[in-house]
C-alpha positions in Angstrom: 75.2 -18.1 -32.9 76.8 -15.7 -35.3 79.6 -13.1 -34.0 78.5 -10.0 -33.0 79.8 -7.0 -34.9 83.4 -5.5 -33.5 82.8 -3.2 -30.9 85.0 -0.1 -33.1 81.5 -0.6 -35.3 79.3 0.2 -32.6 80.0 3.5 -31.1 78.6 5.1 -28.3 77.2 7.9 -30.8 75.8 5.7 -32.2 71.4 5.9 -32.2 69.7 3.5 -29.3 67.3 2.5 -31.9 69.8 0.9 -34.4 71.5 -0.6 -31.4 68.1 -1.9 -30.4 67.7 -3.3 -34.0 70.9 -5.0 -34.4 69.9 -6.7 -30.7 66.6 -8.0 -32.4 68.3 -9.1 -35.4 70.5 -11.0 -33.3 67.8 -12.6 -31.3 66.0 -13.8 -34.2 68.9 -15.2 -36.3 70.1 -16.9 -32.8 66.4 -17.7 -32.1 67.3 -18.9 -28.4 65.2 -21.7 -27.4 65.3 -20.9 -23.7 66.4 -19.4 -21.0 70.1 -20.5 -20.7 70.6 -19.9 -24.4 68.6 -16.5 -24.7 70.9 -15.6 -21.7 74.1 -16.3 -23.1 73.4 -14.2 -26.2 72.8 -11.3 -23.7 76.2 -11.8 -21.8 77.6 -11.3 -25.6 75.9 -8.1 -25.6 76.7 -7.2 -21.8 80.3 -7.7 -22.5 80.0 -4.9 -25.6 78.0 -3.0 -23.6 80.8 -2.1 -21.0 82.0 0.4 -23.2 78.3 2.3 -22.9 77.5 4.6 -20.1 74.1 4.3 -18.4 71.7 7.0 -19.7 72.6 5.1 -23.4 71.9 1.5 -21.8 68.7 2.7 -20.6 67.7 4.4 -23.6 68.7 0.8 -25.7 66.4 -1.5 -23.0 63.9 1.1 -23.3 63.5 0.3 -27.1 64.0 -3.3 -26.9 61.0 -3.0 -24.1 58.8 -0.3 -26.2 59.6 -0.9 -29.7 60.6 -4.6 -30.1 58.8 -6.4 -26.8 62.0 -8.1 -25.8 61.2 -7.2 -21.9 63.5 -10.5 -20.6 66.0 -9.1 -22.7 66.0 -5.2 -21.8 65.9 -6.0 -18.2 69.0 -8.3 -18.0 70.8 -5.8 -20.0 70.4 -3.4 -17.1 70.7 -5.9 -14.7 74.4 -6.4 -15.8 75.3 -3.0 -16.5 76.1 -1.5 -13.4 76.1 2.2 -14.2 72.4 1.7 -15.9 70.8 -0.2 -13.0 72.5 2.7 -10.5 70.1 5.0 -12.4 67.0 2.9 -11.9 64.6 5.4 -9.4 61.1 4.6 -8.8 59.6 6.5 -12.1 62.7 4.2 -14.7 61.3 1.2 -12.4 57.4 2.5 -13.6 58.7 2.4 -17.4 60.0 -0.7 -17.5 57.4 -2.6 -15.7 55.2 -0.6 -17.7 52.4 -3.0 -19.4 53.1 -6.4 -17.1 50.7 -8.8 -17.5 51.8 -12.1 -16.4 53.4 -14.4 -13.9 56.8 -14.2 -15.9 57.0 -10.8 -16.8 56.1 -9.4 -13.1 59.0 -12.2 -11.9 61.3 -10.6 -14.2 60.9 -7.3 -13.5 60.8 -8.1 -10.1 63.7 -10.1 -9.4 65.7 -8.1 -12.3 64.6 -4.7 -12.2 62.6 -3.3 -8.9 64.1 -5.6 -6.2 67.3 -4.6 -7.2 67.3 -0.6 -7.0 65.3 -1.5 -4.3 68.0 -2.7 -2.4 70.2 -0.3 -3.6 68.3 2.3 -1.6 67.4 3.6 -5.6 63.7 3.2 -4.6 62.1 3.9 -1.7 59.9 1.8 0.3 57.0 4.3 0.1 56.8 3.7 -3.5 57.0 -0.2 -3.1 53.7 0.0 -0.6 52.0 1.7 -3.3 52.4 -0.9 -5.4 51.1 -3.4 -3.3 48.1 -1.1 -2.3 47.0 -1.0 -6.4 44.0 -2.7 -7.7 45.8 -4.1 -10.5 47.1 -7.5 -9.5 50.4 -7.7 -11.8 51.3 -4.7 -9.7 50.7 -5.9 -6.4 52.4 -9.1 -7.0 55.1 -7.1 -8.0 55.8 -5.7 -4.9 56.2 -8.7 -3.3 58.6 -10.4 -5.7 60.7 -7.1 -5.4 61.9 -8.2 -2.0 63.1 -11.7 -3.2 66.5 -9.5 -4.5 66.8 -8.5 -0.7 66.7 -12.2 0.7 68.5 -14.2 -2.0 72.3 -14.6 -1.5 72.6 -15.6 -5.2 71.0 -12.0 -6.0 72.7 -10.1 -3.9 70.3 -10.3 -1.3 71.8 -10.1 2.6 68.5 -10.8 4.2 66.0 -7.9 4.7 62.9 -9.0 7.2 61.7 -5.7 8.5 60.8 -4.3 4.7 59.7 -7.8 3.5 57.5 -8.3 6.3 56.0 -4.8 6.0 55.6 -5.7 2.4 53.3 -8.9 3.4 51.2 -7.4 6.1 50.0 -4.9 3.1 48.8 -7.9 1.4 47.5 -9.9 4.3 44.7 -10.2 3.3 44.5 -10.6 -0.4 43.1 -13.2 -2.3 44.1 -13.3 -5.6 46.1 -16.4 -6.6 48.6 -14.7 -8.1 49.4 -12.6 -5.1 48.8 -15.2 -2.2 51.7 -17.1 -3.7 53.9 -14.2 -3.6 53.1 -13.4 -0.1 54.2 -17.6 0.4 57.4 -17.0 -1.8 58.3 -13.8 0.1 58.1 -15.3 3.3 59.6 -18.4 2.8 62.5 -16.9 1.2 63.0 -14.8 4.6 62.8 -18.0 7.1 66.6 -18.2 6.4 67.1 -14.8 7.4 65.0 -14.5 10.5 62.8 -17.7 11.6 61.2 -16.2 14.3 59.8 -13.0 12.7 58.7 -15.4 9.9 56.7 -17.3 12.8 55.8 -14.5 14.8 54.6 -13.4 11.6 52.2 -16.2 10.9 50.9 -17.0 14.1 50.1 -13.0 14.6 47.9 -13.1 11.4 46.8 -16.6 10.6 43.1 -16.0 10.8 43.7 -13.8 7.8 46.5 -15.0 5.9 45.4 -17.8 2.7 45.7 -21.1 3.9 48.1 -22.0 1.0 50.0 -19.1 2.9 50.5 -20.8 6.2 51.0 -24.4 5.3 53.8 -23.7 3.0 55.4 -21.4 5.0 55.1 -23.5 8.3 56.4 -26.4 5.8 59.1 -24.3 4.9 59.9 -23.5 8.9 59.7 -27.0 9.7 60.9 -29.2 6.9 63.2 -26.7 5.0 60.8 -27.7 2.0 57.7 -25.4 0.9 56.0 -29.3 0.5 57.5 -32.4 2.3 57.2 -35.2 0.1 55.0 -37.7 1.3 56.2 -41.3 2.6 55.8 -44.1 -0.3 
């Protein structure tokens, strides 16, 4: 990877759009060919971003997001910057999650965006229920991987089975693939926290939960695994 510019050449007055551009330009000379190395770049630009205040982070993810369609990029940018992620309310959550379309994009605003102001106390719960009560899939999945931020220890996460559950009972019934393995993820992610509300959980709705639901959650319960492997 190439150095990035000094930071006495990139001042705060400087525009968010050429900051955006020099990011993009630096992406495709690096051309990262996965996560790890796409991440490291970022810390490069985290470290020169210290010297920005929020509003001006925000306004340089939300070109990268807009403009360029580097959404794994804009999000950890925030992530890491902690005066732009203190300024992430429910309507900056909308705009960056804005346009989600797929397994990986809702994970990574999820688990990098939502579930982090979330926990914060930056969004409140009403507007994570009406995620989960949309039609459109993407958003309801959403929902769910917002509360993996309030469960894992790695993210921050102390343990949080009162809004996770309430996030799940939403769903309950929901069959759409992508969101029944949420609801499994969600759950299994809270047995640490609080095994018996994770139980009492299951056994209150298994006549409407997915099957894929229960058995890897009840896995999870009683193997620590979400699938045992089989005996050779």
């Amino acid at each position: 990877m190439q150095e990035l510019p000094p930071l006495s050449s990139l001042p705060v007055e400087s525009d968010a759009t050429a900051i955006a551009l020099q990011i993009v330009a630096d992406i495709q000379r690096a051309a990262p060919a996965n996560t790890p190395e796409a991440r490291e770049l970022r810390k490069r630009w985290t470290a020169v971003a210290t010297q920005w205040p929020g509003p001006f982070v925000l306004d340089v993810a939300f070109h990268l997001l807009e403009v360029h369609g580097q959404r794994f990029f804009a999000y950890e940018l925030v992530r890491y910057h902690p005066d732009a992620l203190a300024r992430v309310n429910a309507s900056v959550a909308e705009r960056f999650g804005a346009g989600i379309a797929s397994w990986g994009e809702v994970d990574m605003f999820g688990t990098l965006i939502a579930g982090h102001a979330w926990r914060r106390g930056q969004i409140p719960d009403a507007a994570i229920h009406e995620w989960a009560r949309r039609d459109n899939r993407w958003w309801r999945r959403a929902a769910l991987v917002s509360t993996i931020p309030l469960n894992v220890q790695n993210q921050g996460g102390s343990g949080d089975p009162i809004c996770t559950l309430a996030v799940c009972q939403i769903l309950v019934d929901d069959r759409d693939d992508m969101v029944v393995k949420a609801v499994s993820w969600a759950l299994r992610e809270t047995v640490r926290h609080d095994r018996r509300a994770v139980q009492a959980f299951i056994d209150k709705h298994r006549s409407r939960l997915a099957a894929r639901v229960t058995r890897e959650v009840e896995n999870k319960l009683r193997t620590g695994l979400k699938a045992p492997r089989r005996p050779t």
